[in-house]
Each structure stands twice: as C-alpha cells, then as structure tokens.
N, C-alpha and C positions, 0 to 999 in steps of 0.2 A: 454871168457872161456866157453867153451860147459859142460865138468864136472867137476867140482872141488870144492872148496869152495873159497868164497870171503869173507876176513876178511875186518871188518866195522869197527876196530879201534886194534890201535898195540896187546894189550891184548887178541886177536882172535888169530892173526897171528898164522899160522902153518908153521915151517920152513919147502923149499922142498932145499936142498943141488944141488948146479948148474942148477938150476932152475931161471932166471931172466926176470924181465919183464920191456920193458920202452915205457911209458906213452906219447903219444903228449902232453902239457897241451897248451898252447894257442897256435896257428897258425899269424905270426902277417906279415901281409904285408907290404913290402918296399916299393910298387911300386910309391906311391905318392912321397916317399921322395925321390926316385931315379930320376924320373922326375923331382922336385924341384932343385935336384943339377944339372943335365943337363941342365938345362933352365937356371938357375944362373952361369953355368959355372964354376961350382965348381967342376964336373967330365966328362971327354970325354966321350962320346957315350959310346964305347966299355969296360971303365972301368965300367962304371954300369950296365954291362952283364956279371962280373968274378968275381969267387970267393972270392976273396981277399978283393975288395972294401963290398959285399955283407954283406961278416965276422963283415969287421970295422963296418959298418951300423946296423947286428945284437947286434955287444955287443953296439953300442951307446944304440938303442933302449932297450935292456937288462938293461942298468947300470940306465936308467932313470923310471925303472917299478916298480911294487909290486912284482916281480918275485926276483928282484934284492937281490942275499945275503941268496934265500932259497935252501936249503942242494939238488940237483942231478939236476939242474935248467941249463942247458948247453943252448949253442947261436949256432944254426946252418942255413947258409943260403947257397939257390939251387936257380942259376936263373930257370925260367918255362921251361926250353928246355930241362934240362935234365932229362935223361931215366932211370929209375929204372929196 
C-alpha cells in the first residue's frame, strides 16, 4: 500500500466497502514431490504438468500443514509454464 493505513490488529481495522485485499501466505513447491511420483511411477510424465493432478497435490500438501483448517486459507497450484 503507498497510502493508506495498515491495521496491526482487528480493533484498528477501518472498514473500506468493496475494497478487498488477498495475501500470498506461503509459496510451497511441489516440484520434489512431483518428481517423486514420476520416478515411483505413481504419475505419467504429462499428469504432473496439469492442473488437476497439481490441485490433488496442493490440498495433500494443504491438509497435512499448520495452514490446515485456518479461516481464507485456499490450495492453488500453476505448473511454471503458465503466463499471467
């Protein structure tokens, strides 16, 4: 934020009405474990480069963290190739 104010704990907060903000919190890499199941033969090449398989992998990873179960805490996985 360039101007604004940042509240340090809920009792700060200043509501702004359609105003929303969402936060990275960890960044967590699949690449080992996608490797892992390739090599084990637990996933085709090409399934561990699509969305689908990426997904199941983020919520494994998700359901086994500290992350797990805390309130706006979403699972999203982009293999490296794609373009924003």
């Amino acid at each position: 934020m360039t101007r604004g104010f940042w509240a340090m704990n809920r009792g700060e907060f200043l509501p702004a009405p359609g105003l929303k903000f969402r936060f990275v919190h960890p960044i967590v890499y699949l690449t080992h474990v996608v490797n892992a199941k390739l090599k084990a033969g637990d996933v085709k090449e090409i399934d561990g480069m699509i969305s689908p398989t990426l997904i199941q992998l983020a919520k494994q990873e998700l359901h086994t963290s500290d992350w797990n179960g805390k309130p706006g805490i979403e699972e999203h996985a982009h293999p490296f190739s794609i373009r924003y």
